[in-house]
C-alpha positions in Angstrom: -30.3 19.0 -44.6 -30.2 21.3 -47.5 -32.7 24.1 -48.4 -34.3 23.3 -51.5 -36.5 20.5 -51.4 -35.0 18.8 -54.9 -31.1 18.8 -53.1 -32.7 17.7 -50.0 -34.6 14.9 -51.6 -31.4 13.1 -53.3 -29.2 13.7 -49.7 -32.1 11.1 -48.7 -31.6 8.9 -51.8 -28.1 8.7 -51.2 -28.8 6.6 -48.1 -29.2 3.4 -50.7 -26.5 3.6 -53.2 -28.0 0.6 -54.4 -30.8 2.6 -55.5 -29.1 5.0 -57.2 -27.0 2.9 -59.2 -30.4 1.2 -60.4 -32.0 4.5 -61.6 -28.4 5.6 -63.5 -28.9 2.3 -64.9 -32.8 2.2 -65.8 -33.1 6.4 -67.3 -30.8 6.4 -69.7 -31.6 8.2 -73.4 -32.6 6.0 -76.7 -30.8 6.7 -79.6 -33.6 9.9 -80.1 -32.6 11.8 -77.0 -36.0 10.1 -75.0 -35.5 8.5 -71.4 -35.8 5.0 -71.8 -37.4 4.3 -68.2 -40.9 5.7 -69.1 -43.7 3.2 -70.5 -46.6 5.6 -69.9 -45.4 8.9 -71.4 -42.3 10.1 -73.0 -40.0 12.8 -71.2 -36.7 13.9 -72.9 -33.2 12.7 -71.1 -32.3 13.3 -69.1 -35.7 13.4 -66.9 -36.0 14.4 -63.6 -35.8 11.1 -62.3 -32.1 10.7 -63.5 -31.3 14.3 -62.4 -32.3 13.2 -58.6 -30.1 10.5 -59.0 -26.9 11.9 -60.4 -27.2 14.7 -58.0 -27.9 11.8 -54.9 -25.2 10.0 -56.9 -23.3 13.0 -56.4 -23.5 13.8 -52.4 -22.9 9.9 -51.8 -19.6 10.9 -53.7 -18.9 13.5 -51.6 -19.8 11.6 -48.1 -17.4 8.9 -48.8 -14.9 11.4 -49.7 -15.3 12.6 -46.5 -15.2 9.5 -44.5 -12.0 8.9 -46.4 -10.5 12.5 -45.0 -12.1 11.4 -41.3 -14.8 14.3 -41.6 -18.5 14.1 -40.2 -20.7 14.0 -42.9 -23.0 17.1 -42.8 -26.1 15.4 -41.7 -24.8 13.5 -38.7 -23.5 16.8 -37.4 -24.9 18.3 -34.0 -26.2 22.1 -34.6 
């Protein structure tokens, strides 16, 4: 598991790609730079919510890359 608790956080999301896709899909920017997915307040795009996912987007990337090479992703590892 990584360090930080923002890396660690999307390694987690990445466990439901369906998820992710949905929150790429939901926080995108209006035409004036603001993130679409927020009804109660406005936060500029992209918002932290669509960070977490591109970087969970991201790692998922990287763990199927992985599988494809026949490599262990990091997590199921034995330390």
């Amino acid at each position: 598991m990584a360090d930080d608790p923002f890396t660690a956080c999307a390694e987690q999301l990445a466990a439901t790609p369906k998820l992710v896709r949905q929150l790429l899909e939901d926080h995108t920017p209006t035409s004036d730079g603001w993130c679409r997915a927020h009804d109660g307040h406005a936060e500029r795009h992209p918002c932290s919510i669509r960070r977490l996912a591109e970087l969970a987007h991201t790692h998922l990337a990287a763990l199927e890359r992985a599988r494809g090479r026949g490599v262990a992703p990091r997590a199921a590892v034995a330390r």
